[in-house]
PyMOL CGO cylinders between C-alpha atoms (Angstrom):
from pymol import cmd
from pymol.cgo import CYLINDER

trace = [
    CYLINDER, -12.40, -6.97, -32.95, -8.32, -6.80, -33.00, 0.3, 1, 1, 1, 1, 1, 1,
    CYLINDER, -8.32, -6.80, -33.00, -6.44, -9.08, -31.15, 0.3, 1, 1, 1, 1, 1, 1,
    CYLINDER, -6.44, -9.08, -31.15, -2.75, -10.29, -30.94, 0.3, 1, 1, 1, 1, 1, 1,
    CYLINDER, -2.75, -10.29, -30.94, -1.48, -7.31, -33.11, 0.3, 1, 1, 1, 1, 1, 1,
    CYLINDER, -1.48, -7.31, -33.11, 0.60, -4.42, -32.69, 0.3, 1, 1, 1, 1, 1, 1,
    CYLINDER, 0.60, -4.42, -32.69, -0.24, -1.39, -33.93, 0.3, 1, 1, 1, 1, 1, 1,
    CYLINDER, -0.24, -1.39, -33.93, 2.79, 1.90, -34.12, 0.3, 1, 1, 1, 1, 1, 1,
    CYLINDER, 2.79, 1.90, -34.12, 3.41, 4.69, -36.42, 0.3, 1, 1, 1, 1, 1, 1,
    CYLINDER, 3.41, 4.69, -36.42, -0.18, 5.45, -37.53, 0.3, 1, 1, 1, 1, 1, 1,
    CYLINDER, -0.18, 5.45, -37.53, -0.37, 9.06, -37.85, 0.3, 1, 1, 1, 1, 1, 1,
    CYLINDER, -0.37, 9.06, -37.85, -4.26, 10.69, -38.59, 0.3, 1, 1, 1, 1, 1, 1,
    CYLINDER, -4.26, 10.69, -38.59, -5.79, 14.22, -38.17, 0.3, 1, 1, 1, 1, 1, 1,
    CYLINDER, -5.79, 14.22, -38.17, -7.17, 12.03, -34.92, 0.3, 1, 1, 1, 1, 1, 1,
    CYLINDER, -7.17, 12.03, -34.92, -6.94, 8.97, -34.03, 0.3, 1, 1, 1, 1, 1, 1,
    CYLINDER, -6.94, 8.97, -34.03, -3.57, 8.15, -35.30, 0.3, 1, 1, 1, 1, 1, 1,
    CYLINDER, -3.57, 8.15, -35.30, -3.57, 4.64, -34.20, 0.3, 1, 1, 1, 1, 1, 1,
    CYLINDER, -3.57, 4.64, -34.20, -7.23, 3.69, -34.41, 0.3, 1, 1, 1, 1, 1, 1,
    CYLINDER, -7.23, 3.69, -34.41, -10.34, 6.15, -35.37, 0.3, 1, 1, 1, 1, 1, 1,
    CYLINDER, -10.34, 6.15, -35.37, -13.28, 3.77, -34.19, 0.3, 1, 1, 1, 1, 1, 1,
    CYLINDER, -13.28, 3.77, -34.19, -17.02, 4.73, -34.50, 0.3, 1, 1, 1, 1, 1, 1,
    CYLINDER, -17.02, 4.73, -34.50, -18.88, 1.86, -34.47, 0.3, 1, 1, 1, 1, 1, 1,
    CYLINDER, -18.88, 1.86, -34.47, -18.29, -1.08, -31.76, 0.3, 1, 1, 1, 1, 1, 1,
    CYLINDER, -18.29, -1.08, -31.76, -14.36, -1.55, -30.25, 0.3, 1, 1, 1, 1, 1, 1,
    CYLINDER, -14.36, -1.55, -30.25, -12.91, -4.79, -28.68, 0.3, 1, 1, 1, 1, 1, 1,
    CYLINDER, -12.91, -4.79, -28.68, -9.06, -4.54, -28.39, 0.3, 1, 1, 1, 1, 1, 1,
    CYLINDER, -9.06, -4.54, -28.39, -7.56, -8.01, -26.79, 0.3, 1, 1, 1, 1, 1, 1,
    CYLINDER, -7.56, -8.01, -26.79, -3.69, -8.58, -26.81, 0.3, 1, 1, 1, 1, 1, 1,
    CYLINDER, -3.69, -8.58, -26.81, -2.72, -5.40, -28.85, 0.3, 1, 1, 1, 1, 1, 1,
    CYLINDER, -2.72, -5.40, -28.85, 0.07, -2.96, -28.22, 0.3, 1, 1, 1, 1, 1, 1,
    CYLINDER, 0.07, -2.96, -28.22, -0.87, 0.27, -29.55, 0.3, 1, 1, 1, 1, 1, 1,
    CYLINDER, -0.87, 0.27, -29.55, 2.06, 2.83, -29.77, 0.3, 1, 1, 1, 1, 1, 1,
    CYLINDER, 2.06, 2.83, -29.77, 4.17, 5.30, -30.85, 0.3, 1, 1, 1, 1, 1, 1,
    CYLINDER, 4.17, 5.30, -30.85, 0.80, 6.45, -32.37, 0.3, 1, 1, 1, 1, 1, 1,
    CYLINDER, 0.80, 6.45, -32.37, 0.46, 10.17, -33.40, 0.3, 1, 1, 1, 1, 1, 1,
    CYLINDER, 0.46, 10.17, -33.40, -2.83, 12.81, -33.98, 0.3, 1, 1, 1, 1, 1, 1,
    CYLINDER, -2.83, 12.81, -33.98, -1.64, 15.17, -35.81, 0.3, 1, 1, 1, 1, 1, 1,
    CYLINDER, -1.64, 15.17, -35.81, -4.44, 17.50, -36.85, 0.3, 1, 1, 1, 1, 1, 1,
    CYLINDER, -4.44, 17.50, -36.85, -5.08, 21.13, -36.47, 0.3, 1, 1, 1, 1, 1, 1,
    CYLINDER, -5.08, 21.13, -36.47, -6.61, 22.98, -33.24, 0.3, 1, 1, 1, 1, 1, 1,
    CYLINDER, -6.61, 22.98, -33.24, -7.08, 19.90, -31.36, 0.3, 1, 1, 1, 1, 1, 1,
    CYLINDER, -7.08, 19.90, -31.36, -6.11, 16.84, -32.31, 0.3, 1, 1, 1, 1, 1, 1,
    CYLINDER, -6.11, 16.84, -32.31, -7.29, 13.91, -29.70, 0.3, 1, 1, 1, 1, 1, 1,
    CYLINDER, -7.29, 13.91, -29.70, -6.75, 10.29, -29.79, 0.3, 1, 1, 1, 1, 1, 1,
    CYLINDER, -6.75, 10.29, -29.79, -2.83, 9.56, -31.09, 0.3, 1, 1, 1, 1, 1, 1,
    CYLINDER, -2.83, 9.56, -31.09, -3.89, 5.54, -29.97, 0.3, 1, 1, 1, 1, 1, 1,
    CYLINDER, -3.89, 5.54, -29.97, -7.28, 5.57, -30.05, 0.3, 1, 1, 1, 1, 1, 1,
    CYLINDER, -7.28, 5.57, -30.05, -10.25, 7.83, -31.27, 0.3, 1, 1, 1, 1, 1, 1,
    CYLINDER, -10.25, 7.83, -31.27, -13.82, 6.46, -30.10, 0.3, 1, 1, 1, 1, 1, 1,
    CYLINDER, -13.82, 6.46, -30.10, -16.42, 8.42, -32.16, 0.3, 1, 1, 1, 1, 1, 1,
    CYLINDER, -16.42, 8.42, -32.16, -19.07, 6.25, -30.99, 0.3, 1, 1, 1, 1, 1, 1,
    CYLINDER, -19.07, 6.25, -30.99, -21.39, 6.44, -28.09, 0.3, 1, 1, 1, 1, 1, 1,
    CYLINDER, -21.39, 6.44, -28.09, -20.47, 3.47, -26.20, 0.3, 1, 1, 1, 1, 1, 1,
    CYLINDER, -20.47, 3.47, -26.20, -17.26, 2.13, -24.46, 0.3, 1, 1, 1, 1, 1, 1,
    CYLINDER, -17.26, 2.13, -24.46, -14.41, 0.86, -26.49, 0.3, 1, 1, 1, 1, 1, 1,
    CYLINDER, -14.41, 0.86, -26.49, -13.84, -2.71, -24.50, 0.3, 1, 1, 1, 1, 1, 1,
    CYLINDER, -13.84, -2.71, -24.50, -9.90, -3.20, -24.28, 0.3, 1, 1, 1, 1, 1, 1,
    CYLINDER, -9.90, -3.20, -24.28, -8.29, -6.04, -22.26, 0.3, 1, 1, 1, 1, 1, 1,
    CYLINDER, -8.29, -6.04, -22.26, -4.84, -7.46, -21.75, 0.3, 1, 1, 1, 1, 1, 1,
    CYLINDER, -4.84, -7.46, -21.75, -3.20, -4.39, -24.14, 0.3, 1, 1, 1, 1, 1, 1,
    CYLINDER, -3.20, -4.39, -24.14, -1.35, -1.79, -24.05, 0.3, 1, 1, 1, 1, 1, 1,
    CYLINDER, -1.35, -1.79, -24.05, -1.71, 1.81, -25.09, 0.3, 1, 1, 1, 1, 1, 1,
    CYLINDER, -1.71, 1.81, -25.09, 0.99, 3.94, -24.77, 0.3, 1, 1, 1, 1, 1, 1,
    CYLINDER, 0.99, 3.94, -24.77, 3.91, 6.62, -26.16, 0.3, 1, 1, 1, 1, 1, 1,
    CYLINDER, 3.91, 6.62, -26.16, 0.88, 7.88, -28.36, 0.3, 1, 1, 1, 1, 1, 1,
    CYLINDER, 0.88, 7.88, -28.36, 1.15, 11.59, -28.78, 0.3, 1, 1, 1, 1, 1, 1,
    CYLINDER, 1.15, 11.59, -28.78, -1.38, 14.16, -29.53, 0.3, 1, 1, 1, 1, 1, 1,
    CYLINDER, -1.38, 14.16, -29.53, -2.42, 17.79, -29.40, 0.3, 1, 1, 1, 1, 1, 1,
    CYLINDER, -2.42, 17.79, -29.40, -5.25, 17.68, -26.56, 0.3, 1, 1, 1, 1, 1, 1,
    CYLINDER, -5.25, 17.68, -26.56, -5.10, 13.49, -25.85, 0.3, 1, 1, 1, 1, 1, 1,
    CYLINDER, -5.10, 13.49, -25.85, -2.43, 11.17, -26.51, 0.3, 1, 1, 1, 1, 1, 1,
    CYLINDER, -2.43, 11.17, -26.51, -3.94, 7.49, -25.27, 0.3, 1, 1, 1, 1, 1, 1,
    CYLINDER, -3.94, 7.49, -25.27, -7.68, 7.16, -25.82, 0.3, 1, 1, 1, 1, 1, 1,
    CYLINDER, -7.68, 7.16, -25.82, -9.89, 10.19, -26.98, 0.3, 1, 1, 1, 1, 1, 1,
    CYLINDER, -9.89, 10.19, -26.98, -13.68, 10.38, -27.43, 0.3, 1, 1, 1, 1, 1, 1,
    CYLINDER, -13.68, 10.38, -27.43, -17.20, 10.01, -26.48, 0.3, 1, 1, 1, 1, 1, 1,
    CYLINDER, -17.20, 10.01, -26.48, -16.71, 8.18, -23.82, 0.3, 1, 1, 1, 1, 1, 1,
    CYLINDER, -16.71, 8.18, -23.82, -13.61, 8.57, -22.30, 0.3, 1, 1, 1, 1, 1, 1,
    CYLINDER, -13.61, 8.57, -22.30, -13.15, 5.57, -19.43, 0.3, 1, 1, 1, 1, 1, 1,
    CYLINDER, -13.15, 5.57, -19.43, -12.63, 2.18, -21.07, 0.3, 1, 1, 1, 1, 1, 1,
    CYLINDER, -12.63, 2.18, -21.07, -14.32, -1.10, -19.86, 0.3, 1, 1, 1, 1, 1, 1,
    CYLINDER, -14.32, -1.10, -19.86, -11.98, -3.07, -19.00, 0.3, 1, 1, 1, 1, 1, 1,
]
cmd.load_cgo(trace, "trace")
């Protein structure tokens, strides 16, 4: 779980701000300014979900993230819970 933090400037192949594959909860987190950087397709500048389920975000905000196919959230599953 993350909560109450602010995460900006990450920069990753994918997932610049966050590469999660297991189980996400995101509560009162800015994520920003994020970038995915790699090669031919990079997805997920604020947040790469490599698992199969959901990420679960609430109350946070995801934006300015930049990347090649998918700036915001990238992934298996696409549509947050929310």
């Amino acid at each position: 779980m993350i909560s109450g933090q602010t995460i900006t400037g990450g920069v990753g192949a994918n997932g610049g701000g966050i590469d999660d594959s297991g189980t996400l909860t995101v509560t009162n987190t800015a994520i920003s300014g994020n970038w995915a950087s790699g090669f031919g397709g990079a997805m997920g500048g604020g947040i790469l979900n490599e698992s199969s389920g959901a990420p679960t975000i609430s109350d946070s905000t995801i934006n300015g993230n930049t990347g090649g196919h998918v700036g915001g959230i990238a992934g298996a599953v696409t549509t947050p819970r929310t």
